[in-house]
N, C-alpha and C positions, 0 to 999 in steps of 0.2 A: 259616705258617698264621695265619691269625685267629682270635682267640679274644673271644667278649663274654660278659663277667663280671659276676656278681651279688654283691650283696651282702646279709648282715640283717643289722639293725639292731641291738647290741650293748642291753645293759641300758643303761648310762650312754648309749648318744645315741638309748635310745628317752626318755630322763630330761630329756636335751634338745630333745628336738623336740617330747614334750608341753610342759614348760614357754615354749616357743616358739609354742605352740598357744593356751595360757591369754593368753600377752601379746596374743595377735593378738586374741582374742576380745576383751580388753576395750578395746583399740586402735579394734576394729569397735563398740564401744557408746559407744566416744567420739567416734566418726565421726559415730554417728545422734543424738545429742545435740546435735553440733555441726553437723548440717548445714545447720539456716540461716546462720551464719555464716560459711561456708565456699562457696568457689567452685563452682558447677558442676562442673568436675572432677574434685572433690576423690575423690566416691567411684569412678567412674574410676581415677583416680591411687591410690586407697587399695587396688582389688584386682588393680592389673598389679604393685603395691611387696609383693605377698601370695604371687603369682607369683614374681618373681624371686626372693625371700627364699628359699621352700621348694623351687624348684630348684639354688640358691647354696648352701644347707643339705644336701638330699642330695647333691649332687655330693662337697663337704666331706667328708661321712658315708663315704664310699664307699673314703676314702684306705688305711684297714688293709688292705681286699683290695686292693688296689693295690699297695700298698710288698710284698705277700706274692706274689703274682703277679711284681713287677721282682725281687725276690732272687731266688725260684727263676728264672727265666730266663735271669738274668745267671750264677747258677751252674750250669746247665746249658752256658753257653755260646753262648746262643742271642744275637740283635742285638733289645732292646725295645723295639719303638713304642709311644707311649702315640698315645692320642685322646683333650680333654678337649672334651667341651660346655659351655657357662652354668657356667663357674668362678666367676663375679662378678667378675672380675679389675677389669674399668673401671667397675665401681661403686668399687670400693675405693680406685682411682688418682683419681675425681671427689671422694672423701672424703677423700684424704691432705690431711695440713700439708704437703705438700712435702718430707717425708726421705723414707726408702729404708721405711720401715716403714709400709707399707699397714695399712689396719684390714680388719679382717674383712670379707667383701663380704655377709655377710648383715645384721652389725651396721650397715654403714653403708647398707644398703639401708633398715632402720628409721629411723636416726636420719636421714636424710634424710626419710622421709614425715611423720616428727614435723615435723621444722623447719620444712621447705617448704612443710605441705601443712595438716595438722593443728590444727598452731602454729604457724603462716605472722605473724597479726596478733600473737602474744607478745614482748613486751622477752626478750634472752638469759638475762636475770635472772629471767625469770620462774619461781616454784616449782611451776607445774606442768608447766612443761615440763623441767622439771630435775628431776622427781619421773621424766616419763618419759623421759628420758634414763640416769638411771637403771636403773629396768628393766632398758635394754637392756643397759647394763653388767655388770649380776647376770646374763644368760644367759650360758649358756656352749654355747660356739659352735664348730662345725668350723673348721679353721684353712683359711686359703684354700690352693687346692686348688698352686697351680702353685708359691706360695713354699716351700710345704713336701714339694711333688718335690723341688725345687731347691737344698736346705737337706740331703737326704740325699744 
């Protein structure tokens, strides 16, 4: 039989998705400061990167009822299908160095509208994109959704 599962939101990843909230807001006051120097696109690109974030983000979120849902089934005996939607999975594989260790697909959903979009005309050097590069490093972040099925 099928079954679709819900989740709520824990203390600690309602902790993180406000503070994923605050960056996005000042992210969007950086957008509007910056929008004449900035492509046409840019705010465009700034609320589809707003989009996949917070769907990357609850997906991630969602994994305790999930790992809780495959044990008990597996120990019932039962055969478990998962279904994942917008894992972020190929954002994370667009962000990899090339090892086996993807980045986060909501982290690198940011740190790419930073770079590309944002901070498109900034030297890599530059300190304010490295202020917000930062940022995103201080969130903490659901871990991608299929490495860490895959891991148990």
């Amino acid at each position: 039989s099928v079954r679709v599962a819900t989740h709520t939101l824990t203390p600690a990843q309602r902790e993180m998705y406000d503070a994923s909230a605050v960056l996005w807001q000042k992210l969007a006051r950086f957008l509007r400061q910056r929008a004449a120097e900035l492509p046409p696109s840019a705010t465009s690109r700034f609320w589809s990167a707003h989009q996949r974030f917070f769907r990357a983000f609850v997906t991630g979120a969602k994994l305790p009822s999930l790992h809780e849902l495959l044990e008990a089934g597996l120990a019932a005996g039962k055969s478990v299908v998962v279904g994942l939607l917008g894992t972020g999975e190929a954002y994370g594989v667009v962000a990899s160095d090339g090892d086996d260790n993807l980045p986060n697909a909501p982290s690198a959903i940011l740190r790419t509208l930073i770079t590309a979009v944002l901070c498109s005309d900034k030297p890599p050097d530059d300190p304010a994109l490295l202020g917000w590069l930062e940022l995103v490093d201080q969130l903490n972040l659901p871990p991608n959704p299929l490495d860490e099925i895959m891991s148990r």
